[in-house]
Each structure stands twice: as C-alpha cells, then as structure tokens.
N, C-alpha and C positions, 0 to 999 in steps of 0.2 A: 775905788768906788765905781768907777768906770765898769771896771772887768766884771764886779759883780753885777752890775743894771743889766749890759750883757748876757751873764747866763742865766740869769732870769728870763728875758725876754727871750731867749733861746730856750729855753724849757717851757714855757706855757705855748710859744708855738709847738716843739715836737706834740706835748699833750694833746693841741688842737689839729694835728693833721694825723695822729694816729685815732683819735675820739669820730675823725671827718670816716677814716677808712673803714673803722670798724661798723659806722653807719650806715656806710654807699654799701658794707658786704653784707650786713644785716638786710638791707632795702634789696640788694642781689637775690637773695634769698627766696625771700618773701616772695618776689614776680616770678621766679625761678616757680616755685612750690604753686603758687596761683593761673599761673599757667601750664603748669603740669596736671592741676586736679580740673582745667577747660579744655583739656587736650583727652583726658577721661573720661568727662562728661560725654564730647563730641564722636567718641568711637561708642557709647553707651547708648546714643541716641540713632547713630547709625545701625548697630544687633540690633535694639531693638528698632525700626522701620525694616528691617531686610526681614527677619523673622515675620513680621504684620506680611509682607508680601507673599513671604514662601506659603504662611497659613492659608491667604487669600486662594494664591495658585492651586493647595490641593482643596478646597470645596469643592462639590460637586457642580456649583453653579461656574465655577470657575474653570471647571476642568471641559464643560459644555464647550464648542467651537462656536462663535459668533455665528450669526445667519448674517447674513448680508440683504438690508433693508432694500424691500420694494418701494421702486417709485410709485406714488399716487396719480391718479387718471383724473381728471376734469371734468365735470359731465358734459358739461358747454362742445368743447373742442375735440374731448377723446388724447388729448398733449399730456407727456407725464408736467405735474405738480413740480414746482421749485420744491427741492428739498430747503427742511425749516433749518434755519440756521441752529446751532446747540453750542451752549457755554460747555467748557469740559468741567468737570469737579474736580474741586478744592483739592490737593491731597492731602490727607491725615497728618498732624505734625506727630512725631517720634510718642509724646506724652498720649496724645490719643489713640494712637493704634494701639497703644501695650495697656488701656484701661477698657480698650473694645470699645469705642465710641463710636454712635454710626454716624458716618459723612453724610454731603448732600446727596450722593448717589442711593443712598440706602442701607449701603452693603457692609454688616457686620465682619471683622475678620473670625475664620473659623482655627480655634485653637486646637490641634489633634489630628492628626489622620482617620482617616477609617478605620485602619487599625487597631489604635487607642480606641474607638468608640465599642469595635466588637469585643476587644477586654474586656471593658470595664462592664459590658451586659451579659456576656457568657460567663460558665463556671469550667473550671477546671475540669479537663474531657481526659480518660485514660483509661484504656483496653487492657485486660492480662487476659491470657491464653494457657488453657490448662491441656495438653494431652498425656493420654495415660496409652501406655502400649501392654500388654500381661501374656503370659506364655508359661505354661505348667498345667496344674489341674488343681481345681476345686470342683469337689462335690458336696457342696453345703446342702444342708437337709432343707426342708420345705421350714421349717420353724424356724429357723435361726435368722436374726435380720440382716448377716453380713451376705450381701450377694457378691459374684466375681464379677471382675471388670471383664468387657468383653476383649477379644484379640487385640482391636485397635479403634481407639474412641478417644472424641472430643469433647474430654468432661468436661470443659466448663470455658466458659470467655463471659468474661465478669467487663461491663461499663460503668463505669466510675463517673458520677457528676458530681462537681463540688466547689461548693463557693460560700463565700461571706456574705452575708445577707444585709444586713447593717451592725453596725457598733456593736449590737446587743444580742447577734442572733447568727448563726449558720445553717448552711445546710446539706445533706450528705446524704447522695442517690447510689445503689449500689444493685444493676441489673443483673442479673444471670440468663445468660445464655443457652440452653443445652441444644443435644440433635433433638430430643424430643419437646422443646417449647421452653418459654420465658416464663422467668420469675423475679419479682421483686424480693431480691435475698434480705434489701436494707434498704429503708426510706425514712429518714428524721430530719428533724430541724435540734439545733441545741440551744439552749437557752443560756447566755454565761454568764452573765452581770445581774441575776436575780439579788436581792436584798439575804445577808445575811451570810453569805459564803455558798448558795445552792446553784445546782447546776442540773438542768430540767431537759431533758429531751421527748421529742412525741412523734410518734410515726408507728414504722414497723421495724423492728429492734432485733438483734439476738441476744437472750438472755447474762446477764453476767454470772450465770450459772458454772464453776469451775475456771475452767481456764480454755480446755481441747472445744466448748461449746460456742466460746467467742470467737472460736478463728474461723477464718476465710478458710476454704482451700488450701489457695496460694502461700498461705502462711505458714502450714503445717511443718513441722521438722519432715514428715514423713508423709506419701504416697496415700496411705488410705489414714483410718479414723479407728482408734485403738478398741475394742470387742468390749470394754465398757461404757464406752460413748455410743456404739449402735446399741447394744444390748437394753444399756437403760434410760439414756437420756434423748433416743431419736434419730441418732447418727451425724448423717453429712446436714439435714435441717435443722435437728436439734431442737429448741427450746424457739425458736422466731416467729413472732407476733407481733399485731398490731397496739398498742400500748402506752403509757407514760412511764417515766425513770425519771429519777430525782435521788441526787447524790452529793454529798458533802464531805468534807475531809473535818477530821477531828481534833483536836486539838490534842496532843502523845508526849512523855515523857522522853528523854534520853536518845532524843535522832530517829523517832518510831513516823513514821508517815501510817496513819489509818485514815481508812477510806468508806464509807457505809455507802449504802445504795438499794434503794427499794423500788420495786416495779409491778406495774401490773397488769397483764395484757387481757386479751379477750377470752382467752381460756381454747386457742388450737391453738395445739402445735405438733403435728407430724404425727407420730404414736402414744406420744407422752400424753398429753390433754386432749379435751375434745369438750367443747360446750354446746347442752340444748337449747341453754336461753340464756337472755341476757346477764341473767346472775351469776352465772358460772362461770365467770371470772376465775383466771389463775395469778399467785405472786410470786414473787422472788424476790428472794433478799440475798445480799450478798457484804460481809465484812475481810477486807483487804486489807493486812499489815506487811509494810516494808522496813528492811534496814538495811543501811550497808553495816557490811561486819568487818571488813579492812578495806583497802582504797580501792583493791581490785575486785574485792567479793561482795557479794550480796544475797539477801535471802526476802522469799518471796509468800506469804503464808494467805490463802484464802478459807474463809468457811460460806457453806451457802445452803440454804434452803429454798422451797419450791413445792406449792401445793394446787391441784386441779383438780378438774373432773377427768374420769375416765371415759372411753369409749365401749363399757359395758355398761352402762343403761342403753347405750342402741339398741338391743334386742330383752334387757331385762327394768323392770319396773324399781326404780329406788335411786338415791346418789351411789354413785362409787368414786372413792378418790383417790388420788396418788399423792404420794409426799414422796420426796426427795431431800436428801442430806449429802452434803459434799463437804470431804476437805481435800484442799489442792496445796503443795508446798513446791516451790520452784528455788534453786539456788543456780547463782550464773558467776562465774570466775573471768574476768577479762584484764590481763597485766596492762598497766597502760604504756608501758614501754614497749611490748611484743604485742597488741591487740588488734594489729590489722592479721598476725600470722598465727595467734593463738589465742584458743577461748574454750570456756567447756559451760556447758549446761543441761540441769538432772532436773529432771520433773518425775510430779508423783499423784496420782489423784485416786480418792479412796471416794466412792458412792454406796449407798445402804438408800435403797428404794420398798416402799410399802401400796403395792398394790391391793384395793378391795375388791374382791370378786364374789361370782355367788357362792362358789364353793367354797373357799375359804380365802383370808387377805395372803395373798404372795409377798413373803420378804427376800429381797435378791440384794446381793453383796458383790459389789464389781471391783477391781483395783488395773491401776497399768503403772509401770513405771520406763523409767526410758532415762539416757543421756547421750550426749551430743559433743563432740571433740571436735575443734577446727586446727588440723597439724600441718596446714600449711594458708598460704595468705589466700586461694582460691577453693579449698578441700576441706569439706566437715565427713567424719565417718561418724555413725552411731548405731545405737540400738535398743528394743524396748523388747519388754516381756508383758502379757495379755494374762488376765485371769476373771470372769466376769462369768455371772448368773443369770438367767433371764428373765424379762422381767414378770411376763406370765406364766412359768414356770421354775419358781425357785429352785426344782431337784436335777435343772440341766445345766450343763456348766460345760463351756467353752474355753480351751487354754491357745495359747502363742505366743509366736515371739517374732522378730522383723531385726533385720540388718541393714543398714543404709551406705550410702556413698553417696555423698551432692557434691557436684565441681558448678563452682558460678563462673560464667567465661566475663561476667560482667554485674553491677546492680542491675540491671534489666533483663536477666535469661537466668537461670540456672537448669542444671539436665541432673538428674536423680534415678538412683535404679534402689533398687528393694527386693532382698530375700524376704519371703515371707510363709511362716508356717502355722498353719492351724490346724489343732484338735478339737473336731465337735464331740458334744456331749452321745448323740450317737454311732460313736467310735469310727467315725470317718474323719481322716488326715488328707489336709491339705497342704503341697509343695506348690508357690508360686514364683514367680520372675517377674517384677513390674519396671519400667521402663516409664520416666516421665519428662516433661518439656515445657518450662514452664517460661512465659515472655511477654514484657512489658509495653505498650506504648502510652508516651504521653506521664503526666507529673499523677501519680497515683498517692493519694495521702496516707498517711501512715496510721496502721492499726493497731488497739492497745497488745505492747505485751507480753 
C-alpha cells in the first residue's frame, strides 16, 4: 500500500513539472515572438524617420544654404540688439513624418525628387533620324508623282511626344522634321474607356486607308513608297488630316478578331482630296480581319473605302470626286522556337481609284506586292514588284520592282540599301542604288502593324 501511495505521488508530480515546463516554454515563446514583432516595429519607425529626412534634405527649400542672421541696431545707442532667444522645434515622431504632418516649424516633408516631379509632367520625348543616300539615274517624266531622291538627303527626323493623359485618355505628338520645314505628320488624343467597347481618337490622323498609307517612314520594310501608294493614294503624305476616328472590335466566330473604323477628316490630303468649304468633308472606312492559322502563322486581311472632293473644281465650276477602294492582305510566319533568327512576311494591296474630271471620270488600277525573309538573327532580304495607273491619267501605267537588304546592328539603328528599278509609261527606265540609315533616341511607341 505504501509503494503504491508512492508512485502515485510520484506521478502527479512528474505530471506537474512537465505541465510547469511546457508552460515556462509556451511563456518563452510568446516574449520571444512579442519582442521580436517591437524589435520590427522599432527598425520600421526608424526607415521611416530617415526617409522623412532624406525627403526633407532634397526640397528645394532645404537644399538653399542658411543665411546667417543679421544682428539688429537700436536706435537709441546705434549697439547690436540681443539676439531673441528661439525654442528649437519639436521633431516629428516616425508616425508623422510618413503621414506628412506639418511640425511647428511649418515645413511639410517633400516626397520625390525633382526628378520624379519632371516624369510625372513630361511625356515620353524620342527622335528617329531618317537618311537616304541614292546613286544611279532616274529620269522621271514631269507627270509621274514618284520624284528621285537627291544624292544625299536628310529625309526625315521625326519627334515623338507621348504620354498618358489620365485614366481615360492619351495623347500622341508626332513632328516631322525635313531640310525644307516642319510638319505635323500626327497629332491625337485617344479616347479608350468610351461606353460600349468604342475607341475615339481627334486630332490630325493618317488614314487607316490600306496598310503602306499608315506607316511612318521608319516603319517601311523598304527605302521608298511602292508606285501605287504615290500613284493613287498621295504617297509619302498619303491620306493625313485633321479629323475624328471611332473604332470597335466586333464580336467573330471561330478565333476571327474584326475590327471596324470610320473616320472623317476635313477633306485635304496631299493630291487625293481637296475641300472648298466646309462640306467637303472626306471619309474612310476601314474593315480589318485577323486570324492565326497555326501557332506560328497568321493572316492579315483589310478592305477599305475613302471618298472626297477633288482639286479640279479649282479652276472648273461643279463637285468632282474621288473614291477609292482597297484590299490589303498581309501573312506573317514566325517559329517561336527560331523567331529571333527567322521570320517571313508577304504583303499585297490591290487599289481601283475613280477620279471625276471634266473630260471624263479616270478609273486607275494600282497593285504591289512584296515579301520579306529574316535568314539570320540581325539580316532581313526582300523584295517587291510595282504595277500602278495614274490617277489622272488611267492610259499611263508605270511598272518595278526593288530588292532589299536591312542588317539592324541593334532595336535602335538599322542601315538598308535598295536596288530599285523603274519603267515609266513613257518608255523611260530607271536604275537606282539607295543607301539608308535609320536611328533612334529616347522610348519611341510602337505603331500599328
């Protein structure tokens, strides 16, 4: 009876000093973890006070050097004045500096450098530089709109301004440069969170008329502008006016991305249009369908219309119009396993233009087509063939064709040469040799396309 009372009293002790230890290391714990989350607070409050100071340090007012206080004169005696005694101020505990509370001295901390403040007011700034070099002979007839480039010329340096505007809105500056004077090639705002899936832009635009008529310059696969874009849509201007666009994506079957877009400018643009008054308004319409057709391919299909006034009522009494009909079909192959070192893309654009004159309306039929091979990770070779009517002159017809070679030493340069041959309609051939150089500064946004 003994032995058992014993290990009784022997067992609710061990119970009671393992119950005690498990307590003291629960309680370990707990001070352990509670002074580890005051030991975090306390470097927390420290960044931020040191931060409050640095921001202090770069203000303007802070970056000023103190003056050093004149003593005050007495009128009495002419003796400097006791300087007045001064409390110093408070300093900011860690919670108010990081909520910007102002002390009794006054002085807000300033969040940001100067830096940050000129970000956030400036727009994205970026220069491309176009030179053209040409060597051979063209003798283009006085009719014909393709001119030669001269020996050595600085066709274009294009400034680029670009920024967000707010939430709801952008905007996108695009200057042209030449030796002979400035032009605003591109000036819009876009509109993107309109009600209903629409998307509005207002300024002065290039038309979405085809494809060769949106692009920049700089964008081109090739040196000049294929003999049915000068011929009948304008050329190197094109279709760019002052105007609204308003554009929406459709709702397509089966992986189809379509895209509509209606515009309507003032009615100038280069040779194509010309308004006498305010009515003579020009539009454009344009329907875009995508699809990919396997993971690497894709096919690109536009159709597009486009109606003005001409620039023969300047000298004759009546409307005259133009209309314009496009289709454009693009296909682009890129492996994605080889697609920094291979790629191919074939473009094609078919235009049918209906000029009024007083003799009778001119109907001119243009075509180009072209592809483009990248055979190595810096090297695209290609080439296009010309075939295009004119547009005052349905019975002259101008043919060629162009060879290329672009090496990009980088995304911000590429250097490009250009065979180029052309037959005018009166039986003059021209052999050319172009040489170009094309280079970037600064974040340049990207163009549709």
């Amino acid at each position: 009876m003994k032995k058992t009372i014993i290990a009784i009293i022997s067992a609710a002790l061990f119970c009671v000093s393992l119950r005690g230890q498990q307590t003291n290391a629960a309680d370990a714990n707990a001070q352990s973890s509670a002074a580890l989350e005051q030991r975090i607070r306390e470097l927390e409050d420290r960044v931020i006070a040191l931060e409050g100071k640095i921001r202090t340090m770069e203000s303007p007012q802070a970056a000023q050097p103190a003056q050093p206080a004149q003593p005050a004169v007495t009128a009495e005696t002419g003796a400097p004045a006791p300087a007045p005694t001064t409390v110093p101020a408070p300093t900011p505990s860690p919670n108010e500096a990081q909520a910007g509370v102002a002390t009794s001295a006054g002085q807000l901390p300033v969040y940001g450098g100067s830096s940050a403040a000129a970000k956030a007011l400036n727009p994205d700034v970026s220069v491309i530089g176009d030179f053209v070099g040409a060597a051979g002979g063209n003798s283009a007839p006085s009719l014909a709109s393709l001119q030669p480039f001269p020996s050595l010329q600085m066709h274009e340096s294009e400034l680029g301004l670009q920024a967000i505007i707010d939430p709801y809105a952008r905007g996108d500056f695009f200057i042209s440069f030449g030796e002979e004077g400035v032009n605003l090639e591109e000036g819009y705002i876009t509109f993107t969170a309109l009600p209903a899936g629409f998307v509005a832009k207002v300024g002065k635009m290039r038309s979405v008329f085809g494809k060769v008529n949106l692009m920049h310059n700089h964008v081109l696969p090739w040196v000049d502008r294929p003999l049915v874009s000068t011929n009948l849509v304008g050329g190197e201007d094109g279709i760019d006016d002052a105007g609204v666009s308003i554009e929406r994506i459709l709702p397509a079957p089966k992986g189809i991305f379509l895209e509509a877009t209606g515009q309507l400018f003032r009615g100038d643009s280069a040779d194509v249009f010309h308004a006498q008054q305010r009515s003579d308004v020009s539009t454009v319409e344009h329907l875009r369908g995508y699809k990919d057709i396997t993971e690497s391919t894709n096919l690109d299909i536009g159709l597009s219309y486009a109606r003005g006034h001409n620039d023969s009522g300047l000298t004759l009494p009546g409307d005259f119009i133009t209309q314009l009909y496009g289709v454009d079909a693009t296909v682009r192959w890129k492996p994605l396993r080889r697609s920094i070192y291979h790629s191919f893309v074939a473009r094609s654009e078919f235009i049918w233009s209906q000029r009024q004159q007083l003799s009778r309306e001119q109907r001119s039929f243009g075509f180009y087509t072209s592809g483009d091979y990248q055979f190595a990770r810096r090297w695209f070779a290609g080439g296009r063939f010309d075939w295009s009517e004119r547009s005052g002159f349905d019975n002259l017809t101008d043919k060629g064709g162009a060879a290329t070679l672009t090496y990009w030493p980088s995304e911000f340069s590429q250097v490009r040469g250009e065979y180029r041959f052309t037959k005018y309609a009166e039986n003059r051939d021209s052999n050319e040799l172009l040489m170009q150089l094309i280079f970037s500064l600064g974040a340049h946004g990207a163009h549709p396309f």
